[in-house]
PAKEZA-361414 format. One record per residue (C-alpha): residue in three letters; x negated, y negated, z negated. Coordinates in steps of 0.25 Angstrom, whole numbers, always signed. Layout:
% residues N
<atom><type>ALA</type><x>X</x><y>Y</y><z>Z</z></atom>
...
//
This chain:
% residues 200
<atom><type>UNK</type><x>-261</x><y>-476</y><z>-471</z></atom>
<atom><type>UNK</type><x>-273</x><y>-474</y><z>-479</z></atom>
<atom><type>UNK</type><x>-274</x><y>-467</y><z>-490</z></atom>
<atom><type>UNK</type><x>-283</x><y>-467</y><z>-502</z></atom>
<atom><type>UNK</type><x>-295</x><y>-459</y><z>-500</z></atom>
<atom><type>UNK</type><x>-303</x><y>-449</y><z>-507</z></atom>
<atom><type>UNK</type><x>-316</x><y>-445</y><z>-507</z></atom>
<atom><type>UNK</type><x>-311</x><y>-431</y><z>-502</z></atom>
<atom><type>UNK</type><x>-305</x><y>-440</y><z>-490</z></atom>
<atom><type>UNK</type><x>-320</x><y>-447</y><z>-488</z></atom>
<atom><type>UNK</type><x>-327</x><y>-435</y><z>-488</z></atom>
<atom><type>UNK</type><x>-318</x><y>-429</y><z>-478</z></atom>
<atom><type>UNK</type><x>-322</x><y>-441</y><z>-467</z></atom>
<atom><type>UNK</type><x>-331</x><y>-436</y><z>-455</z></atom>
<atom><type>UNK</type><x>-344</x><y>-443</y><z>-452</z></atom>
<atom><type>UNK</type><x>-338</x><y>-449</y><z>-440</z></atom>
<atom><type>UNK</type><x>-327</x><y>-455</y><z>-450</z></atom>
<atom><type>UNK</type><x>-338</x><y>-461</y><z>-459</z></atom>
<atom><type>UNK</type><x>-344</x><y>-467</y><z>-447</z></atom>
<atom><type>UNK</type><x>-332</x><y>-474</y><z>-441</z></atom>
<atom><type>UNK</type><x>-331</x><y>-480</y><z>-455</z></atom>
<atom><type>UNK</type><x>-345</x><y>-483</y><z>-454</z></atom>
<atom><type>UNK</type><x>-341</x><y>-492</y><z>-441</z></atom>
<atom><type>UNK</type><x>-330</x><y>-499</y><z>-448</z></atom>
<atom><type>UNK</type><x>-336</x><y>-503</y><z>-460</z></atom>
<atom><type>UNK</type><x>-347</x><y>-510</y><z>-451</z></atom>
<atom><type>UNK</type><x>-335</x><y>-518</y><z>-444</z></atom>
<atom><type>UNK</type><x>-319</x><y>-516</y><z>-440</z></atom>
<atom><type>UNK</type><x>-318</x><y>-511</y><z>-427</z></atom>
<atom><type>UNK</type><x>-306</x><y>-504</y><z>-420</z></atom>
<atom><type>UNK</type><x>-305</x><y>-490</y><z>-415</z></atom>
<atom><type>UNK</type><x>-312</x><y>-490</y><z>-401</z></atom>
<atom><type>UNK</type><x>-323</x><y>-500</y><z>-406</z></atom>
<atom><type>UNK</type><x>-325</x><y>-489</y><z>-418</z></atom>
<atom><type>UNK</type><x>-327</x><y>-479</y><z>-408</z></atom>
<atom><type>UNK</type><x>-336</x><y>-485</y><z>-399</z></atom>
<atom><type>UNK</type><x>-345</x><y>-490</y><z>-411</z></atom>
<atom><type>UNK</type><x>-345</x><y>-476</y><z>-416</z></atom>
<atom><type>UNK</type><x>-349</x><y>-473</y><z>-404</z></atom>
<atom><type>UNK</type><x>-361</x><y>-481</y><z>-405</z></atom>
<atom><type>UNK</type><x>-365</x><y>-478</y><z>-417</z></atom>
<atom><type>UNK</type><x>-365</x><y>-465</y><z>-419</z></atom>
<atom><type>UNK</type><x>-359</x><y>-458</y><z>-407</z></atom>
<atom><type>UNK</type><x>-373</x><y>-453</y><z>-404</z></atom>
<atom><type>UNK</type><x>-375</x><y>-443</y><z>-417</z></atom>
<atom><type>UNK</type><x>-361</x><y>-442</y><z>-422</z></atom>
<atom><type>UNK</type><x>-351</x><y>-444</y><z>-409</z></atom>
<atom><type>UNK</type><x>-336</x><y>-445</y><z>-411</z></atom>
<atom><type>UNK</type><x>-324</x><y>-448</y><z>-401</z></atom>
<atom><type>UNK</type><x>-316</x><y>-460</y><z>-402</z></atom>
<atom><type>UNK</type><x>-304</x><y>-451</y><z>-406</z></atom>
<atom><type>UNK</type><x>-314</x><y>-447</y><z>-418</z></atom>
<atom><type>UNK</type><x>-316</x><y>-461</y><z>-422</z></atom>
<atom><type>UNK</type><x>-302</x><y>-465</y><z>-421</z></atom>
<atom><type>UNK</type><x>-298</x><y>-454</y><z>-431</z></atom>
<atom><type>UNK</type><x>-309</x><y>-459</y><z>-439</z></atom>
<atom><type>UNK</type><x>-304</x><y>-473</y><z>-439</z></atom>
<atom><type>UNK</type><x>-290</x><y>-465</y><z>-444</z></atom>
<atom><type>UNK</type><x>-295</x><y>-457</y><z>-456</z></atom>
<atom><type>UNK</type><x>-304</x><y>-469</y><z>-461</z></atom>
<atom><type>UNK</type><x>-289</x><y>-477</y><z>-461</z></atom>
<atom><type>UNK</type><x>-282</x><y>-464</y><z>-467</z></atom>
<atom><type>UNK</type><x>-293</x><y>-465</y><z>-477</z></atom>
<atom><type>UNK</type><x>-294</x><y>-481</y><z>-481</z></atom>
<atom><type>UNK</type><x>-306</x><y>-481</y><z>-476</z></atom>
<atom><type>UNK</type><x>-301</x><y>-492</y><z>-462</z></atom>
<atom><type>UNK</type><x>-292</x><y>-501</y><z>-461</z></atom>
<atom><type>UNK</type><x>-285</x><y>-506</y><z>-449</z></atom>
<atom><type>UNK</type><x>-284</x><y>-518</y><z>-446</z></atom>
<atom><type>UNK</type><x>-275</x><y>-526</y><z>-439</z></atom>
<atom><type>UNK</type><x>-275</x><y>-526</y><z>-425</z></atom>
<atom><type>UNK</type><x>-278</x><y>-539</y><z>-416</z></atom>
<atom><type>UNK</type><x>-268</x><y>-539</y><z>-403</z></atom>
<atom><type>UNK</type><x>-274</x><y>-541</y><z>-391</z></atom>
<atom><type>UNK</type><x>-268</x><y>-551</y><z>-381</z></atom>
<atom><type>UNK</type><x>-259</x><y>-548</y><z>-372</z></atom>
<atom><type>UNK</type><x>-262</x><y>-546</y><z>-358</z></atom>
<atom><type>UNK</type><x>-248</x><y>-545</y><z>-350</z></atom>
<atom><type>UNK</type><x>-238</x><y>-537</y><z>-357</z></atom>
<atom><type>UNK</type><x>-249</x><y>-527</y><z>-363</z></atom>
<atom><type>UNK</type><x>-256</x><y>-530</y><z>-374</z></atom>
<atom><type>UNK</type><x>-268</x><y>-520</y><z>-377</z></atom>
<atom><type>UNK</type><x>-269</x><y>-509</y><z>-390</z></atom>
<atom><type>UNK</type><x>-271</x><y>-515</y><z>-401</z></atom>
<atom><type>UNK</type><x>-283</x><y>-512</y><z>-409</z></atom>
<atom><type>UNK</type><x>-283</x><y>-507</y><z>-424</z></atom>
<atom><type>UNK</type><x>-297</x><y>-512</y><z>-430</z></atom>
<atom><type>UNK</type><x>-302</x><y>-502</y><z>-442</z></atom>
<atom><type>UNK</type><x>-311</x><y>-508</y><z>-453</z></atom>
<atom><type>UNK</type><x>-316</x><y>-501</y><z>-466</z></atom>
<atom><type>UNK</type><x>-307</x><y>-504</y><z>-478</z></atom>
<atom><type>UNK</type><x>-315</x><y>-508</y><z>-491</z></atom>
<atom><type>UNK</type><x>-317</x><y>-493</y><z>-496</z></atom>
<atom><type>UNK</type><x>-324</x><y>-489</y><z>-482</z></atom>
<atom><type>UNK</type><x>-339</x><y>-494</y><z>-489</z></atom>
<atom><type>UNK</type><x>-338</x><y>-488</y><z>-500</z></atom>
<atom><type>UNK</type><x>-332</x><y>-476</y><z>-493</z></atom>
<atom><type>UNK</type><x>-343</x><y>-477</y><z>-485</z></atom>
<atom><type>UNK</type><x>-355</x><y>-477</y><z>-493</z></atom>
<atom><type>UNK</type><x>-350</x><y>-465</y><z>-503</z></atom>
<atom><type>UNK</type><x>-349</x><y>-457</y><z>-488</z></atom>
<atom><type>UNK</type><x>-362</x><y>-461</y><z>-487</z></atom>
<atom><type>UNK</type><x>-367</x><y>-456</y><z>-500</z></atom>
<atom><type>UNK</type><x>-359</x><y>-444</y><z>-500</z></atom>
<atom><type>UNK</type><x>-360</x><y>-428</y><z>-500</z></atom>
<atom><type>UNK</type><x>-362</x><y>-423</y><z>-487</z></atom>
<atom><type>UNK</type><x>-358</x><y>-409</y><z>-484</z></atom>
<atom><type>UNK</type><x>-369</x><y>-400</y><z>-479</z></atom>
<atom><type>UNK</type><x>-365</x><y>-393</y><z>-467</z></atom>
<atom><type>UNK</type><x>-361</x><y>-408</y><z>-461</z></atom>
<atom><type>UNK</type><x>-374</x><y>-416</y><z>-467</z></atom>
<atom><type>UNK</type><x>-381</x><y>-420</y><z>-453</z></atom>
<atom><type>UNK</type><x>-367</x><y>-427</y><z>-448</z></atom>
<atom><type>UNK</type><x>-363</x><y>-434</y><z>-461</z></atom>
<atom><type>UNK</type><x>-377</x><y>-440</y><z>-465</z></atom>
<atom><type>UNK</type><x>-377</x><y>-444</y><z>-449</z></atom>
<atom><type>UNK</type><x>-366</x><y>-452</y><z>-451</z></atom>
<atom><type>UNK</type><x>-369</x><y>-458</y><z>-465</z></atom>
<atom><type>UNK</type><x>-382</x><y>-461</y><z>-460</z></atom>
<atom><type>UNK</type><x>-376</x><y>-468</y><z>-446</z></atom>
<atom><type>UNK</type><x>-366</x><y>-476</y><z>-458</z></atom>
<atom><type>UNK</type><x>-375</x><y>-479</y><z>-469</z></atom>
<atom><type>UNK</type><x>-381</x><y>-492</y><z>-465</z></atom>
<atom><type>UNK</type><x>-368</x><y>-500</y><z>-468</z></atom>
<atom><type>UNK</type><x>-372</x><y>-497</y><z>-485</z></atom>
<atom><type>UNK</type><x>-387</x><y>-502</y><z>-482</z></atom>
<atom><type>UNK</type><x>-399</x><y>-498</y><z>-480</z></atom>
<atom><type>UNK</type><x>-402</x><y>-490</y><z>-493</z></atom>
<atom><type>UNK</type><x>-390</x><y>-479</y><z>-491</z></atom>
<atom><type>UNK</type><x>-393</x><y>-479</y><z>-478</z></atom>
<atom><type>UNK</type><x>-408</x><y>-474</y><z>-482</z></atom>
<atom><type>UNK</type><x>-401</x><y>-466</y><z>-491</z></atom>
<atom><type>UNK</type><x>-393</x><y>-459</y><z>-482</z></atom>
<atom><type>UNK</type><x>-403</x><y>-456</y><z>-472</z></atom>
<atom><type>UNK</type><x>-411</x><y>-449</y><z>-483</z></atom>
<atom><type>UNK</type><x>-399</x><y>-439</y><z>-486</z></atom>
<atom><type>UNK</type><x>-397</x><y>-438</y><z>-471</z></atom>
<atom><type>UNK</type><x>-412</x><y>-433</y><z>-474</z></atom>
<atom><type>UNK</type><x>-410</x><y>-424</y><z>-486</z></atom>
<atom><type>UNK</type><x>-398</x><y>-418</y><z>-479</z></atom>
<atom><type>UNK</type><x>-407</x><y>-413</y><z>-467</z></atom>
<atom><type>UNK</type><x>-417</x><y>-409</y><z>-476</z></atom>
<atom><type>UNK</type><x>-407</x><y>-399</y><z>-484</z></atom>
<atom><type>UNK</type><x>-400</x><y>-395</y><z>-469</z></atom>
<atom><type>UNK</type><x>-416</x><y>-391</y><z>-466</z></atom>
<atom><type>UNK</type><x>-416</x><y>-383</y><z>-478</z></atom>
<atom><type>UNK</type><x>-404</x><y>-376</y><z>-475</z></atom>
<atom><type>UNK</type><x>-411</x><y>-373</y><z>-461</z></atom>
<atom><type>UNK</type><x>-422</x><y>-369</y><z>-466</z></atom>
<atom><type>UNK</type><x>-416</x><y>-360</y><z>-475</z></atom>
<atom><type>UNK</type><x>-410</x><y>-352</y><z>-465</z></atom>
<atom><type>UNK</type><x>-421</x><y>-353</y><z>-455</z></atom>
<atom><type>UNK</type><x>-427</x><y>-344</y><z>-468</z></atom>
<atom><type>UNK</type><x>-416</x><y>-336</y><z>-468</z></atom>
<atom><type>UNK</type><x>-414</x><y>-333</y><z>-454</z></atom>
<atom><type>UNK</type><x>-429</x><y>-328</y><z>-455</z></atom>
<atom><type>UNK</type><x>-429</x><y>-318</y><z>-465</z></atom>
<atom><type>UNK</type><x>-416</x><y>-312</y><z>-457</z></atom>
<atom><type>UNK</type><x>-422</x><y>-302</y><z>-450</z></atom>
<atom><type>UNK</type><x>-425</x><y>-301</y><z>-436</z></atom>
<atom><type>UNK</type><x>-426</x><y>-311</y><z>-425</z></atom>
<atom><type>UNK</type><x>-414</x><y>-308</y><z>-416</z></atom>
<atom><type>UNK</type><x>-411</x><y>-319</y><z>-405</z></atom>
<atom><type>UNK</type><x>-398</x><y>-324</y><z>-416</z></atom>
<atom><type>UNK</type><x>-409</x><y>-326</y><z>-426</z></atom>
<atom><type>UNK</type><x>-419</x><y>-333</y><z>-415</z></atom>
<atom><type>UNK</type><x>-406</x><y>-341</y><z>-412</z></atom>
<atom><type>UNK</type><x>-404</x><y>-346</y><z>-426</z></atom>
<atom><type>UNK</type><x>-418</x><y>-348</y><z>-427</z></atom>
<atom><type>UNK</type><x>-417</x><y>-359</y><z>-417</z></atom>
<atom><type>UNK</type><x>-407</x><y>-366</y><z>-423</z></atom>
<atom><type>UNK</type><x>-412</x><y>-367</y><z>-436</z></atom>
<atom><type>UNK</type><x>-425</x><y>-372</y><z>-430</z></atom>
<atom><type>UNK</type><x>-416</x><y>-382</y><z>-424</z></atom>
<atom><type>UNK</type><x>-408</x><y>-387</y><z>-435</z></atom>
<atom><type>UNK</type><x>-422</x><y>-390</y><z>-442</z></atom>
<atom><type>UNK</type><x>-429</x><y>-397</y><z>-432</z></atom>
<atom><type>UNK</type><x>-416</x><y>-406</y><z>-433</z></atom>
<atom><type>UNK</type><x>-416</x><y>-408</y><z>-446</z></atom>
<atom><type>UNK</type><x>-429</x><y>-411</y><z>-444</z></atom>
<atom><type>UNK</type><x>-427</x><y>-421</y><z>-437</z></atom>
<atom><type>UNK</type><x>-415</x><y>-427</y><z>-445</z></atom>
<atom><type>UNK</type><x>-423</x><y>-427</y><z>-458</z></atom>
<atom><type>UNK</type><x>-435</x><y>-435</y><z>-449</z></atom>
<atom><type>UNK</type><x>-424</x><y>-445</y><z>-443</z></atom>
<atom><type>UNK</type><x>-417</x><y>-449</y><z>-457</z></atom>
<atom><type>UNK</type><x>-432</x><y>-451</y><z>-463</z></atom>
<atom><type>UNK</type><x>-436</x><y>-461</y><z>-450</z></atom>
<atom><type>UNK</type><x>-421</x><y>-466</y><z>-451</z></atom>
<atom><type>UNK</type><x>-422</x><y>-471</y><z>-467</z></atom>
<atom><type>UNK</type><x>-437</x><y>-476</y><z>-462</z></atom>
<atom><type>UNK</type><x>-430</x><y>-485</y><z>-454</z></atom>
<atom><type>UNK</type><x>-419</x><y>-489</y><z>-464</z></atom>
<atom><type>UNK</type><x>-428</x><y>-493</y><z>-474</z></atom>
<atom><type>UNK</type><x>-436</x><y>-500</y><z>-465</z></atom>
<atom><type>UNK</type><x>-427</x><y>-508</y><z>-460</z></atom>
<atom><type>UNK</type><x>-422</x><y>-512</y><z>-473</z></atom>
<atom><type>UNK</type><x>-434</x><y>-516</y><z>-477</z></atom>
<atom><type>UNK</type><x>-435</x><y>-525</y><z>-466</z></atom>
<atom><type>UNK</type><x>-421</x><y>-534</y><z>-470</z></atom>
//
């Protein structure tokens, strides 16, 4: 049974949660379909089991935020009859749900798999949000390479080289040419988006 939910109860869905939602605001569709267009779309850069998704499609119910709906029998073939299938769709509150999730705080030590999502889910609000969530997928990188960077400095003025320190050297090195590379992607990214809406 669903109950009323709070923001506490939204900002405790995962990113994979969010995404199924994403699917079922774009159309109604039943729990294998879900799966196999999650997998789809976003299996290459946020990947979930299809145990994951049906759970999602529970705690989106538990939450209000998909309804079933009623299930079309198929016919019979002999003295069996096939399962039926439970079709999800997003209730009324799922858009506007969605869009404050979009908006919303983002916790720092999880920045690079939320703004993932939201930026995957944003085009169903338009193309101006979705420019405006690449750009804080941007900003996040750029603090995330401040925060590298900060202990790049750090681990410099620590003292000797010992192979540890070579080690977290490498790393950091690492993380920044990566975050590099995501603050370059969201820039071409938001190229595209606004040139694509200039073109409609």
């Amino acid at each position: 049974m669903p109950r009323r939910t709070s923001p506490e109860d939204l900002a405790a869905l995962t990113p994979t949660q969010w995404l199924v939602l994403t699917l079922l605001i774009e159309k109604p569709s039943y729990g294998y379909e879900t799966a196999a267009r999650y997998d789809r779309r976003f299996g290459s850069f946020l990947p979930a089991s299809r145990t994951l998704i049906y759970n999602a499609l529970d705690r989106l119910y538990e939450e209000g935020l998909a309804e079933p709906r009623q299930p079309v029998l198929p016919p019979a073939h002999g003295t069996r009859r096939k399962p039926m299938r439970v079709t999800y769709a997003a209730t009324p509150e799922a858009a506007r749900a969605h869009q404050g999730w979009l908006t919303g705080p983002i916790k720092a030590d999880r920045w690079h798999r939320e703004m993932l999502a939201r930026v995957a889910s944003a085009h169903l609000h338009g193309p101006t949000l979705t420019q405006q969530t690449l750009d804080r997928y941007a900003h996040y990188a750029q603090l995330h390479q401040q925060r590298i960077q900060q202990l790049a400095e750090q681990q410099a003025a620590g003292g000797p080289q010992d192979l540890r320190a070579l080690m977290t050297n490498q790393l950091l090195a690492e993380q920044q040419a990566a975050t590099q590379a995501h603050i370059a992607w969201a820039k071409a990214a938001r190229h595209a988006v606004e040139e694509s809406a200039d073109d409609q």
